[in-house]
C-alpha positions in Angstrom: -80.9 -39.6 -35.7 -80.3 -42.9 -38.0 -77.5 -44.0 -37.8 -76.4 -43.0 -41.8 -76.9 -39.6 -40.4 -74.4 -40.1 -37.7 -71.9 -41.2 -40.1 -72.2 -38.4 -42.4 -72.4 -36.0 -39.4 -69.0 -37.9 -38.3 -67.6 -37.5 -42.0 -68.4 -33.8 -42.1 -66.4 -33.3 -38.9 -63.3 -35.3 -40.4 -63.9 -32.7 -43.4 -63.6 -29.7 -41.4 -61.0 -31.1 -39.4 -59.1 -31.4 -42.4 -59.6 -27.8 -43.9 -58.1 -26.5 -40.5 -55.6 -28.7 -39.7 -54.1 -32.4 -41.8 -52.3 -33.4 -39.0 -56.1 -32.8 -36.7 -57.7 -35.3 -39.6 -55.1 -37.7 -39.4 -55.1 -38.2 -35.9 -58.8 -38.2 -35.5 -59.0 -41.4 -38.1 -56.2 -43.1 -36.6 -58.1 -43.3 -32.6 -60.8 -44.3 -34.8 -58.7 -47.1 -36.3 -57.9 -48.3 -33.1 -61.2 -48.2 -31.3 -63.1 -49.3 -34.3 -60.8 -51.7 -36.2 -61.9 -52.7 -39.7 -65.5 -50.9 -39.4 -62.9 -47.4 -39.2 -62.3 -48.1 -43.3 -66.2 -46.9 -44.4 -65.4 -43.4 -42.7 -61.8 -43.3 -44.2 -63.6 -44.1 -47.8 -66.4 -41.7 -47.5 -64.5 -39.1 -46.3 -61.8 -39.4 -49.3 -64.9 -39.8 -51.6 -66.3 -36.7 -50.0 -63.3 -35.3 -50.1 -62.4 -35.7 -53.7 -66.9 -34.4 -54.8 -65.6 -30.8 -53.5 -67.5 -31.8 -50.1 -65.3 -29.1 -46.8 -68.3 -30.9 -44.2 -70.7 -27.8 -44.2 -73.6 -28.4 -42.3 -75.6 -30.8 -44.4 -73.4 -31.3 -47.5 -73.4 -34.9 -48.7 -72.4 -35.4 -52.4 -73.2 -38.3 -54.3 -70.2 -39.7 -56.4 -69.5 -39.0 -60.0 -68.1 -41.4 -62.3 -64.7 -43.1 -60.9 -61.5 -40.7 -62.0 -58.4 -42.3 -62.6 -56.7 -39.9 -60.4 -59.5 -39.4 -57.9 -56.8 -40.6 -55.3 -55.2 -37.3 -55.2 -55.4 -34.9 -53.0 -56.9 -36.0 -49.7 -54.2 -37.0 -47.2 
């Protein structure tokens, strides 16, 4: 597995974390945070993106963005 698979496998999870459970997502990114430091902001950033595309991290759904939204910010956590 490369390792942009990983990450998408690990953004998927964030995904469906969130769909069941905010408070699941939230925590999950903040031990990453810690563990990972600065390198934890490309999973918080892809998963918002994801997030925002309509993405709920079924197996094998990666979208590719649209054009930037003024309020794309919206809705995530």
């Amino acid at each position: 597995m490369s390792e942009q698979e990983r990450h998408r496998c690990e953004v998927r999870y964030v995904l469906q974390l969130r769909v069941q459970d905010r408070n699941k997502a939230m925590e999950y990114l903040s031990l990453v945070r810690e563990k990972r430091k600065e390198k934890a902001k490309q999973l918080e950033d892809d998963c918002r993106k994801q997030w925002e595309l309509g993405n709920r991290g079924d197996k094998g759904d990666w979208r590719e963005q649209r054009r930037s939204n003024k309020n794309s910010d919206r809705g995530w956590l």
